[in-house]
N, C-alpha and C positions, 0 to 999 in steps of 0.2 A: 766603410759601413759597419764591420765588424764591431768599432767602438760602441755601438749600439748596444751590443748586448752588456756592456757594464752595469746598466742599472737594474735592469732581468736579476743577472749575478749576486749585483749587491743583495736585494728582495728575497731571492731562493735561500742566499744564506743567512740575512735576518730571521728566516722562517724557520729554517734547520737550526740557529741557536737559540730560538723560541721554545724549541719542541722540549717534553718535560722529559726528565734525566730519566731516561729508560735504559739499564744495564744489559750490553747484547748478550746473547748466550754465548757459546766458544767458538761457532763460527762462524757466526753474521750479526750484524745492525739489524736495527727496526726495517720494519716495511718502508716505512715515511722518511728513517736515517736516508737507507738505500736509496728512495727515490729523489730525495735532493739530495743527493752527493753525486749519483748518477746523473740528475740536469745541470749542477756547476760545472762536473770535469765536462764534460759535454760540450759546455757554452764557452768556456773560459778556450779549452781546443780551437771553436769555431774563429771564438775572437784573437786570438794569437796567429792563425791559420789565415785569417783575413788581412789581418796588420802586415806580416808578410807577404803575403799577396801585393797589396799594396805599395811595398818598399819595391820590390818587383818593377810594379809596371811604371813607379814612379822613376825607376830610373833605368826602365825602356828595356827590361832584362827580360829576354825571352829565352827563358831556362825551365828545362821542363822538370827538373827536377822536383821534389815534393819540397813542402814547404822548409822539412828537418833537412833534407838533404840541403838542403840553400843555404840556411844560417851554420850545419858544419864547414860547408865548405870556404862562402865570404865572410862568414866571423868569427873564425877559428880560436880567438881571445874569448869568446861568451863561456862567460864561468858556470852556468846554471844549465848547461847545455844537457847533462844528467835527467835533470827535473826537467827539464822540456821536452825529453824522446819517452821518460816514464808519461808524463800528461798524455802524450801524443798513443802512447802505446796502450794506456790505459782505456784512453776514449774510443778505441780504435776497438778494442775487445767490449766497451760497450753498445755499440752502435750497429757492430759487424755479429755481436752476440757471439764471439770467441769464446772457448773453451778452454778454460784452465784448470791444469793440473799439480797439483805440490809447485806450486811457483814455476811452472813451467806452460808456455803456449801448446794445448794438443790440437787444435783447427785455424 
């Protein structure tokens, strides 16, 4: 079902490359940056987090592990595995409304 959110995704970042070149100040995006970058990483989580799921129960794995801990451990070959625990960990401090500090998790 996850696949579903692809065309949501597609739209949200149509819209975000829509928006007119507005330069951020030194430590943040626009209002409107923020909130659709914040609904992709979001969505794109949701939907990578589902397809997994999926892989899962398609082949009868009752592994409670989270989604990252699954593909470290059965696809130890996935190259992009970097950029899949940053998306994960990303979305995670937005949704959880995590606390960061100097590039560091403080909650």
């Amino acid at each position: 079902m996850g696949f579903r959110y692809l065309y949501p995704i597609a739209s949200l970042l149509e819209q975000l490359l829509s928006l007119e070149n507005r330069n951020p100040n030194e430590v943040q995006a626009s209002t409107l940056e923020n909130g659709y970058s914040c609904s992709i990483i979001v969505m794109c989580g949701l939907m990578i987090e589902s397809a997994i799921a999926r892989v899962k129960f398609d082949q009868d794995i009752e592994d409670p592990k989270s989604a990252l801990q699954y593909v470290k451990v059965y696809f130890p070959e996935y190259e992009r595995f970097d950029e899949l625990e940053e998306l994960f960990v990303i979305r995670d401090a937005i949704v959880h409304n995590h606390i960061w500090e100097a590039g560091q998790q403080v909650v």
